[in-house]
Biotite code that builds the C-alpha atoms (Angstrom):
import biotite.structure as struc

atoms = struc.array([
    struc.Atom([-61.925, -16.336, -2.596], chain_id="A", res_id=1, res_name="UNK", atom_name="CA", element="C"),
    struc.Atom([-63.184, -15.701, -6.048], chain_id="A", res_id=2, res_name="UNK", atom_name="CA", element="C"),
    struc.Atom([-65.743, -13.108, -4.607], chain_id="A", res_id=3, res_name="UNK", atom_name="CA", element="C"),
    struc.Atom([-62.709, -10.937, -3.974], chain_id="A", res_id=4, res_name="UNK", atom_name="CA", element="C"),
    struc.Atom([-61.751, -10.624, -7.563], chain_id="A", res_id=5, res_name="UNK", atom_name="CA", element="C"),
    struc.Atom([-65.138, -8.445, -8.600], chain_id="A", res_id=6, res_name="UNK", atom_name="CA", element="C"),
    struc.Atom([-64.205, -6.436, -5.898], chain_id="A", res_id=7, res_name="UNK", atom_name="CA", element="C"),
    struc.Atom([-60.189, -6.008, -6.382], chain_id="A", res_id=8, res_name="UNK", atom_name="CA", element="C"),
    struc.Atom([-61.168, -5.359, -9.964], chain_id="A", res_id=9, res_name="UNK", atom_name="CA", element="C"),
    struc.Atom([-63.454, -2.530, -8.944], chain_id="A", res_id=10, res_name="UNK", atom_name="CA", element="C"),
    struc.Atom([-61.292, -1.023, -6.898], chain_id="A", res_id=11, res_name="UNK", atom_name="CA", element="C"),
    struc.Atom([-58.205, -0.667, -9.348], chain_id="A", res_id=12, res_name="UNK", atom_name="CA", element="C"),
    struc.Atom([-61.129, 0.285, -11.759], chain_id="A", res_id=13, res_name="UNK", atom_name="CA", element="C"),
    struc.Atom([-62.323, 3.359, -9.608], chain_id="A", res_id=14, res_name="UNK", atom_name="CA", element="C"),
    struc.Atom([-58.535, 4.212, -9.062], chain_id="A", res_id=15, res_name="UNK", atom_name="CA", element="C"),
    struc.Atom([-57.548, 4.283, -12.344], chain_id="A", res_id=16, res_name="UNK", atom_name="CA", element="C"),
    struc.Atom([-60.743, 6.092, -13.562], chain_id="A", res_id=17, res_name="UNK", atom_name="CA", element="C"),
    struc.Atom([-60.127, 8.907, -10.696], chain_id="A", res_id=18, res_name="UNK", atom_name="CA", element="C"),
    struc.Atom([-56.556, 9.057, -12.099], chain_id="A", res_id=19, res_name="UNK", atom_name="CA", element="C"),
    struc.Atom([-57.761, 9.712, -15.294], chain_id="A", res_id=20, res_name="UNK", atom_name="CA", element="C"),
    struc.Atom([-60.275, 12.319, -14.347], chain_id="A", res_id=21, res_name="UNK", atom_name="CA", element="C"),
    struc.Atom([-57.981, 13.774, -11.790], chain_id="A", res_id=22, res_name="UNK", atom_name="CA", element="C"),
    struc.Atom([-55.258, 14.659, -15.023], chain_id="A", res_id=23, res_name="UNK", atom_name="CA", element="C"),
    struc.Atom([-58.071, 16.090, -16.849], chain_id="A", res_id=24, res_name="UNK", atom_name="CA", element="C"),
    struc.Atom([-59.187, 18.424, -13.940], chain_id="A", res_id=25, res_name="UNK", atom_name="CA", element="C"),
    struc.Atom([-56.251, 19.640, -13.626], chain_id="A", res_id=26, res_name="UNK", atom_name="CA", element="C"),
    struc.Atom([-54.523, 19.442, -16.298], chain_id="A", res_id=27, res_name="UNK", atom_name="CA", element="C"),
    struc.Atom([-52.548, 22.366, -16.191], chain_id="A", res_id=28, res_name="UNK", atom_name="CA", element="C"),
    struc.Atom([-50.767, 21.146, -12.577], chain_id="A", res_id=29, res_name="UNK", atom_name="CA", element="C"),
    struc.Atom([-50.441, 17.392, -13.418], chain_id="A", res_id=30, res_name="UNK", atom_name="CA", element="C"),
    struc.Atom([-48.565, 18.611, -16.818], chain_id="A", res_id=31, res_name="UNK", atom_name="CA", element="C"),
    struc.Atom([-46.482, 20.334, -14.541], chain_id="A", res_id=32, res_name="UNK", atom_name="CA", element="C"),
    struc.Atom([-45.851, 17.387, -12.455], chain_id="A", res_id=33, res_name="UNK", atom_name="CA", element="C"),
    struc.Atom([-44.758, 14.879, -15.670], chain_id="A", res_id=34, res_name="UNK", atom_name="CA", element="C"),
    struc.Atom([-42.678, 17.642, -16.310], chain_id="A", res_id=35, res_name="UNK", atom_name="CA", element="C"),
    struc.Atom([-40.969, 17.725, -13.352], chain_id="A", res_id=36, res_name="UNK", atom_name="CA", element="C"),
    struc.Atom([-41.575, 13.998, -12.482], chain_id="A", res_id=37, res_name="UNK", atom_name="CA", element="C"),
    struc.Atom([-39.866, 12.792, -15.793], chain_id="A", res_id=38, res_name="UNK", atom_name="CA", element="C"),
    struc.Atom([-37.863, 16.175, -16.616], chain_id="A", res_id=39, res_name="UNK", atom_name="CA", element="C"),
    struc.Atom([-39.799, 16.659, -20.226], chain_id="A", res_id=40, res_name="UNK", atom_name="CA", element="C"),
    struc.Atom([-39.997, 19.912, -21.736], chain_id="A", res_id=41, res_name="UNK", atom_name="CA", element="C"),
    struc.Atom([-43.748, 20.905, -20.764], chain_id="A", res_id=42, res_name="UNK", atom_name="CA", element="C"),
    struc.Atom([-44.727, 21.150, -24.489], chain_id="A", res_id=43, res_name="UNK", atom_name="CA", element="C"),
    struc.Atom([-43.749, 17.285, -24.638], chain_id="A", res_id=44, res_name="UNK", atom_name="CA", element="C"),
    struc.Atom([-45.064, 17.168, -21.195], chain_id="A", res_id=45, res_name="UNK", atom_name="CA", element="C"),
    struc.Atom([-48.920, 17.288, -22.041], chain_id="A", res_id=46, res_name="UNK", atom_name="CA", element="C"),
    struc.Atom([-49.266, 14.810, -24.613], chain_id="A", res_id=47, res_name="UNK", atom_name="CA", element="C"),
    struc.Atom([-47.761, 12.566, -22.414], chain_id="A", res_id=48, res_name="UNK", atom_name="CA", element="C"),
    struc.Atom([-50.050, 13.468, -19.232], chain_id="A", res_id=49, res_name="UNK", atom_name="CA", element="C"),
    struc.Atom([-52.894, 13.025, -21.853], chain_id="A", res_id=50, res_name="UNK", atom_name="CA", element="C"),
    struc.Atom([-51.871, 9.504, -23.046], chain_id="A", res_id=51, res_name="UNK", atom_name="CA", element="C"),
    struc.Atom([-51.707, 8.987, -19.822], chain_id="A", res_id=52, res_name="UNK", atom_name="CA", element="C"),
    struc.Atom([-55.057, 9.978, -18.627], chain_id="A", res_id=53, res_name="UNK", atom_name="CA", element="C"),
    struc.Atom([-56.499, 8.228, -21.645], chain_id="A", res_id=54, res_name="UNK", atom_name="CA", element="C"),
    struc.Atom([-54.643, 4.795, -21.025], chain_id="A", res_id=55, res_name="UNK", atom_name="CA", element="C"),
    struc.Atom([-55.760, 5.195, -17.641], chain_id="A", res_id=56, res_name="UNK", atom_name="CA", element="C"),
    struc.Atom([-59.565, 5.451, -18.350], chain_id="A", res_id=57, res_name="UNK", atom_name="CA", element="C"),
    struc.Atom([-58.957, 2.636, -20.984], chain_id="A", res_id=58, res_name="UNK", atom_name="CA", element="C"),
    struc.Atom([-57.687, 0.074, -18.273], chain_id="A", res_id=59, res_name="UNK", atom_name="CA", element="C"),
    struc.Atom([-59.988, 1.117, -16.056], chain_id="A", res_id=60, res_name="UNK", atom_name="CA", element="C"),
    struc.Atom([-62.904, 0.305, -18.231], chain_id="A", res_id=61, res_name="UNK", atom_name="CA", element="C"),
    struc.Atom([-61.297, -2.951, -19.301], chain_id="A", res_id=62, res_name="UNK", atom_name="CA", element="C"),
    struc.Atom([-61.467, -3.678, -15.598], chain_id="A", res_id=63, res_name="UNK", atom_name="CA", element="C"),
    struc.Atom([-65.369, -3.472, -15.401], chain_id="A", res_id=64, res_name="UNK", atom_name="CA", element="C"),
    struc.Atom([-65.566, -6.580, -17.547], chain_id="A", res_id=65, res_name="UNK", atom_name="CA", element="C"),
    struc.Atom([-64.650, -10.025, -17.554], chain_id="A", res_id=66, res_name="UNK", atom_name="CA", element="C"),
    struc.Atom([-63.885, -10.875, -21.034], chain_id="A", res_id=67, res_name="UNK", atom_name="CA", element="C"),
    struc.Atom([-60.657, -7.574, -20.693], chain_id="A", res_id=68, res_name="UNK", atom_name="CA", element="C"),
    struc.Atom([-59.900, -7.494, -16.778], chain_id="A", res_id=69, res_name="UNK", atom_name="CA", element="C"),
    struc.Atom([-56.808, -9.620, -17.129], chain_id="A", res_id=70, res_name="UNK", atom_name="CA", element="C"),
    struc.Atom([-55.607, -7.132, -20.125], chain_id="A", res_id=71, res_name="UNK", atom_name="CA", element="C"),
    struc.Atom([-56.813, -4.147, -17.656], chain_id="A", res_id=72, res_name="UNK", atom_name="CA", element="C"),
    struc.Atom([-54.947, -5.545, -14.805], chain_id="A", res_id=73, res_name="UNK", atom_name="CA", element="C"),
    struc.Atom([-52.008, -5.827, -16.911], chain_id="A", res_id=74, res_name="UNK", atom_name="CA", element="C"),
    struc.Atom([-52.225, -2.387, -18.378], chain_id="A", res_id=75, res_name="UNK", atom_name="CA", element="C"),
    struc.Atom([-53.177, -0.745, -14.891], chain_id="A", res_id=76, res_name="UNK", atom_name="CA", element="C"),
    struc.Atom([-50.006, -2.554, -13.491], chain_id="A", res_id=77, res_name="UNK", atom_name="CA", element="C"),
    struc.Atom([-47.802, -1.313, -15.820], chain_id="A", res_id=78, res_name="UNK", atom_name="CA", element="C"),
    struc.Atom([-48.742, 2.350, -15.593], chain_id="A", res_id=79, res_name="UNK", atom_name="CA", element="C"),
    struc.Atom([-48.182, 1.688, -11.851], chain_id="A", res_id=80, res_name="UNK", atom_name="CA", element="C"),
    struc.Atom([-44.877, 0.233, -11.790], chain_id="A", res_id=81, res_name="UNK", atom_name="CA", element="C"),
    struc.Atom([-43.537, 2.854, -14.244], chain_id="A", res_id=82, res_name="UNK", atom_name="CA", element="C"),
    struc.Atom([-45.261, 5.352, -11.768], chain_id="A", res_id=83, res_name="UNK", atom_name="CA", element="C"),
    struc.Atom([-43.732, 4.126, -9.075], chain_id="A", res_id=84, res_name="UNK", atom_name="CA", element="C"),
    struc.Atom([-40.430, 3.922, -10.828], chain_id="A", res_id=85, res_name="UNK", atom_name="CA", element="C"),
    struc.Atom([-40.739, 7.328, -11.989], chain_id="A", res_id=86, res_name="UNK", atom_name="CA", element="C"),
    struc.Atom([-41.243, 8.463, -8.081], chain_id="A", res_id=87, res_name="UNK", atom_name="CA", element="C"),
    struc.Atom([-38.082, 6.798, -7.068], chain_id="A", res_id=88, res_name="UNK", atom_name="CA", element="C"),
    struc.Atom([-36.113, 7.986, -9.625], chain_id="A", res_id=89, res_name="UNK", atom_name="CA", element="C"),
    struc.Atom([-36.874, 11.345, -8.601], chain_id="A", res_id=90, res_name="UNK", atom_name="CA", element="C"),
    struc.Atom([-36.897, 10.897, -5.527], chain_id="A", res_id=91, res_name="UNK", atom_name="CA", element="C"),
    struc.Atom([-33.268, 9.771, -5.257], chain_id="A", res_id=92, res_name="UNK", atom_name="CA", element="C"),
    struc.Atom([-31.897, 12.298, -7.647], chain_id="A", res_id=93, res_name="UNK", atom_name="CA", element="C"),
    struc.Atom([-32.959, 14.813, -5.305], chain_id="A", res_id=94, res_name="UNK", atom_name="CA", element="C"),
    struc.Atom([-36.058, 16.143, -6.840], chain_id="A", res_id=95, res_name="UNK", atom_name="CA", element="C"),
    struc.Atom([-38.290, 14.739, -3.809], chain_id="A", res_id=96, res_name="UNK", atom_name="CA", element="C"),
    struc.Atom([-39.667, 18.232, -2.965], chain_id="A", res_id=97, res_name="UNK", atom_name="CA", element="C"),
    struc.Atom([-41.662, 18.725, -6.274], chain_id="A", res_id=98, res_name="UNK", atom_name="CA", element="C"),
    struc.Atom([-45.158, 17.940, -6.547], chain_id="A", res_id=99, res_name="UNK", atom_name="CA", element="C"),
    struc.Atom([-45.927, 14.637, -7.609], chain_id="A", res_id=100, res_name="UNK", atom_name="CA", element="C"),
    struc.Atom([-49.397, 15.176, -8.596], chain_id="A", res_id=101, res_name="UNK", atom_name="CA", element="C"),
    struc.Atom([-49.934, 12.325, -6.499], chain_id="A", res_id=102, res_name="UNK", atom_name="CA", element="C"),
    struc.Atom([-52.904, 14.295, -4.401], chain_id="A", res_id=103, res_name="UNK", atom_name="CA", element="C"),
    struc.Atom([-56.194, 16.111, -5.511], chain_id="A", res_id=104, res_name="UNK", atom_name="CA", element="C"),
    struc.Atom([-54.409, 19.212, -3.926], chain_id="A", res_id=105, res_name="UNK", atom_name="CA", element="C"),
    struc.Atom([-50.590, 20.292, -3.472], chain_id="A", res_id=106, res_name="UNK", atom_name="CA", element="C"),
    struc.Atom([-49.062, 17.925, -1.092], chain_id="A", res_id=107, res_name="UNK", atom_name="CA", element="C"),
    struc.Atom([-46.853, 19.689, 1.413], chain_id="A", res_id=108, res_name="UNK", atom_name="CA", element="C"),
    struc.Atom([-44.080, 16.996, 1.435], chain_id="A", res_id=109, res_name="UNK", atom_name="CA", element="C"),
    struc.Atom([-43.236, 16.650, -2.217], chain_id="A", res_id=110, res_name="UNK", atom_name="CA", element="C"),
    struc.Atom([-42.798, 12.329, -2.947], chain_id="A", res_id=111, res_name="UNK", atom_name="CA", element="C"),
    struc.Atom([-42.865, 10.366, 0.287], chain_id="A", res_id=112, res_name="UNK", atom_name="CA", element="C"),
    struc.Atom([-42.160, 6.554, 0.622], chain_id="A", res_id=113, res_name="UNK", atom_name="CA", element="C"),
    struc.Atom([-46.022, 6.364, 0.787], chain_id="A", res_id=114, res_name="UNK", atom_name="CA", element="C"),
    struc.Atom([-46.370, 7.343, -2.712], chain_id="A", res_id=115, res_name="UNK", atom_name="CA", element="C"),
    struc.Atom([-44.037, 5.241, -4.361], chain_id="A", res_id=116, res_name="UNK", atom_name="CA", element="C"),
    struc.Atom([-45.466, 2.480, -2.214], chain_id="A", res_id=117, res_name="UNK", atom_name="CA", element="C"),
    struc.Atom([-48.871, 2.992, -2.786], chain_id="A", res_id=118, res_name="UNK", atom_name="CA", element="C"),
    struc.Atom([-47.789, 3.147, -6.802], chain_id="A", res_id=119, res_name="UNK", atom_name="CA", element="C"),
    struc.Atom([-46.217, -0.124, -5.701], chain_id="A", res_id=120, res_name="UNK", atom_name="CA", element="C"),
    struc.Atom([-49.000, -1.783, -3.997], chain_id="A", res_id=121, res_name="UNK", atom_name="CA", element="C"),
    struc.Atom([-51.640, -0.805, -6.687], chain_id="A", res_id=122, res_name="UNK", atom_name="CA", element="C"),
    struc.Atom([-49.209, -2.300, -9.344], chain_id="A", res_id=123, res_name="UNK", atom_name="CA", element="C"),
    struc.Atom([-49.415, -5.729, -6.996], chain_id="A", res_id=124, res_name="UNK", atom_name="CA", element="C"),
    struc.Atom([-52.748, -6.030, -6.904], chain_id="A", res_id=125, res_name="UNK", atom_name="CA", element="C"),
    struc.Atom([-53.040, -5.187, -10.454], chain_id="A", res_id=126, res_name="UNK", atom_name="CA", element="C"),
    struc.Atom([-50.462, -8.472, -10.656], chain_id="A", res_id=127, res_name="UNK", atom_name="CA", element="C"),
    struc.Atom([-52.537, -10.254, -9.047], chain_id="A", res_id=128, res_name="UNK", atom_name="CA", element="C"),
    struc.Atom([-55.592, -9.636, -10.277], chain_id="A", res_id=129, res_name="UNK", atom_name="CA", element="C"),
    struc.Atom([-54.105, -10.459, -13.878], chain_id="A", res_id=130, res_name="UNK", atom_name="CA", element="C"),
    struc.Atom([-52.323, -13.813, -12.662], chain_id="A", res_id=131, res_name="UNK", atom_name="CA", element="C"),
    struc.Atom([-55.667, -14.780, -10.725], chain_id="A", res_id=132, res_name="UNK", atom_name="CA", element="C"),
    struc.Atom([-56.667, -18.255, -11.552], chain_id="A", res_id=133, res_name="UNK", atom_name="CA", element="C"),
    struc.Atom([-60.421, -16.953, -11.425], chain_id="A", res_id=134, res_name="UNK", atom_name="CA", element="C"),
    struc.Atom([-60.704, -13.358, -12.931], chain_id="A", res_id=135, res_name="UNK", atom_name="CA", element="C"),
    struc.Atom([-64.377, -13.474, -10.969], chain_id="A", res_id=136, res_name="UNK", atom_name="CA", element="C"),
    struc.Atom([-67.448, -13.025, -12.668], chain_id="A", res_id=137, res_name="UNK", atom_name="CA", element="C"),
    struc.Atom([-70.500, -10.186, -12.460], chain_id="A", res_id=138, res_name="UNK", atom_name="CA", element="C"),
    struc.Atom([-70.300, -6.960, -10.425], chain_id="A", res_id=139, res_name="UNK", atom_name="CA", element="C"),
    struc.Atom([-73.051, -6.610, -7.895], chain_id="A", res_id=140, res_name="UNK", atom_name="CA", element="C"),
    struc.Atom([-73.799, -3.656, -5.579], chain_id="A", res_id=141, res_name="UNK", atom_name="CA", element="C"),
    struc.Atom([-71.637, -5.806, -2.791], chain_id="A", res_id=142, res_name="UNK", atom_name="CA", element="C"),
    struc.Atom([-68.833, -5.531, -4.813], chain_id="A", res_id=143, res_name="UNK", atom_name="CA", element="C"),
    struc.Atom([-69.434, -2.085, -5.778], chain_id="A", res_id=144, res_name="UNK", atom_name="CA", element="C"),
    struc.Atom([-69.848, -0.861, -2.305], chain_id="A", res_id=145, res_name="UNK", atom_name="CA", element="C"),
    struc.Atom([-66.325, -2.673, -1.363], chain_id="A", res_id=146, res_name="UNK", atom_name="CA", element="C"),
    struc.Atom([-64.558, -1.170, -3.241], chain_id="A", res_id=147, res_name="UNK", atom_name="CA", element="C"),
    struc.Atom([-65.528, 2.227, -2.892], chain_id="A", res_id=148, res_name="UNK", atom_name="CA", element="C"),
    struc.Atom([-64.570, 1.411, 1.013], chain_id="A", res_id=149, res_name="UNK", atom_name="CA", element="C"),
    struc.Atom([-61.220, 0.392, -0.379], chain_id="A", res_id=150, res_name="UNK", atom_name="CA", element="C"),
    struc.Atom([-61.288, 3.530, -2.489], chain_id="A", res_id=151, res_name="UNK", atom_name="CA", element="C"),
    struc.Atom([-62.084, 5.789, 0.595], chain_id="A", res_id=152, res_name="UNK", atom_name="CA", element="C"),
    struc.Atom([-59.514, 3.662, 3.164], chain_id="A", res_id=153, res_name="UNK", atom_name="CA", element="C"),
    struc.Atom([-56.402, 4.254, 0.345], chain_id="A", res_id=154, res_name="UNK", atom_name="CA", element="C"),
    struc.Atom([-57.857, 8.304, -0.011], chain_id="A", res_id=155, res_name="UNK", atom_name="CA", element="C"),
    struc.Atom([-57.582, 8.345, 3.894], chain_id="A", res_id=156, res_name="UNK", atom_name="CA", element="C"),
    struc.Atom([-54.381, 6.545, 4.410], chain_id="A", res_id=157, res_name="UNK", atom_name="CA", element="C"),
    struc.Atom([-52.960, 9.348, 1.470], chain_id="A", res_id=158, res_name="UNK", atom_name="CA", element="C"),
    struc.Atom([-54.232, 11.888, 4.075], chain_id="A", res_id=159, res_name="UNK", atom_name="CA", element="C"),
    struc.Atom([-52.781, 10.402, 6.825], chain_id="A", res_id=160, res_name="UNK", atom_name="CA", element="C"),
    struc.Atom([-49.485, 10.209, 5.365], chain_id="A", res_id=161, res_name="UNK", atom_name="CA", element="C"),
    struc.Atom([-49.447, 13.822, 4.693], chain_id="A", res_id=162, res_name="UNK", atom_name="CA", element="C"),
    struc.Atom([-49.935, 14.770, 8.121], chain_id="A", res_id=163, res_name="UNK", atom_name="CA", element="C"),
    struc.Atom([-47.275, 16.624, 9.581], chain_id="A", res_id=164, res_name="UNK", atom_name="CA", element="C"),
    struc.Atom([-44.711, 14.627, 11.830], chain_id="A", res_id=165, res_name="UNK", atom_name="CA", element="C"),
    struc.Atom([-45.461, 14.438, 15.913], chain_id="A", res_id=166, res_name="UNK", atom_name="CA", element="C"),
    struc.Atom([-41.897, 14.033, 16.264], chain_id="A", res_id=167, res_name="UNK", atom_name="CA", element="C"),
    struc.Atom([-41.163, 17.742, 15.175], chain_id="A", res_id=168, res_name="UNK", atom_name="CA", element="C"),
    struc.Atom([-42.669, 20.569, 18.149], chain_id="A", res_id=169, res_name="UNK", atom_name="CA", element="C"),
    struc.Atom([-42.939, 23.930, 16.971], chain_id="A", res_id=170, res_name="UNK", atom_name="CA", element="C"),
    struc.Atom([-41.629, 25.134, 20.117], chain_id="A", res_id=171, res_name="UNK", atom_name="CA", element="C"),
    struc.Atom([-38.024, 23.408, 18.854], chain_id="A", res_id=172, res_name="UNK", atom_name="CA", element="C"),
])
């Protein structure tokens, strides 16, 4: 069991890291999205996204080690849950139909269920990687290439979820 720790840490690492890069790459659209997501003036908005992308990339390094994964876990969870919070809350006030920013490009179906509960789930494993009796030790290229499978499963399940319904012909 404890060789699933390296790996779980990894793979909230590489999340959390692509988070962070993914605010800085677009920067202009995930502002945009806070905005929206939080209803901030979009002045206010980009400090925030910022902090954001820079507590991101702090957990996520915190992750890579042993001696700060429980205080990266903790960190990554938190930015999760409020994530995930922050989706619902739109979500039932009617703003579902803006744009997350929860994609690399401009989801067609504004916040889903998947998103919150992929916030959700991330935030859970972050939990549990923090409450872990064994944090885990070393990384090796096992590890490594795990969780860059997780990485690419989670990216493809996003996709997936995107898809437009079966249920709905265009003939209708």
């Amino acid at each position: 069991m404890s060789a699933v720790f390296p790996v779980l840490a990894l793979f909230l690492a590489a999340m959390l890291a692509t988070s962070a890069v993914h605010k800085l790459a677009q920067r202009t659209r995930l502002t945009q999205a806070t905005a929206s997501l939080l209803r901030l003036n979009p002045v206010v908005a980009m400090p925030v996204t910022m902090a954001a992308a820079a507590i991101e990339a702090a957990a996520a390094l915190a992750l890579c080690f042993p001696a700060s994964r429980t205080g990266g876990a903790l960190l990554g969870a938190l930015l999760w849950a409020l994530y995930a919070m922050a989706l619902s809350a739109a979500r039932r006030r009617g703003d579902a139909m803006i744009d997350c920013g929860c994609d690399f490009g401009k989801p067609r179906h504004g916040i889903g269920r998947f998103a919150i509960g992929r916030a959700g789930a991330l935030a859970a494993a972050a939990l549990a990687l923090a409450f872990s009796p064994t944090i885990g030790g070393g990384v090796d290229i096992q590890s490594i290439l795990a969780a860059l499978a997780f990485v690419a499963l989670l990216f493809a399940a996003g996709e997936i979820a995107n898809l437009p319904s079966t249920r709905r012909s265009v003939a209708r």
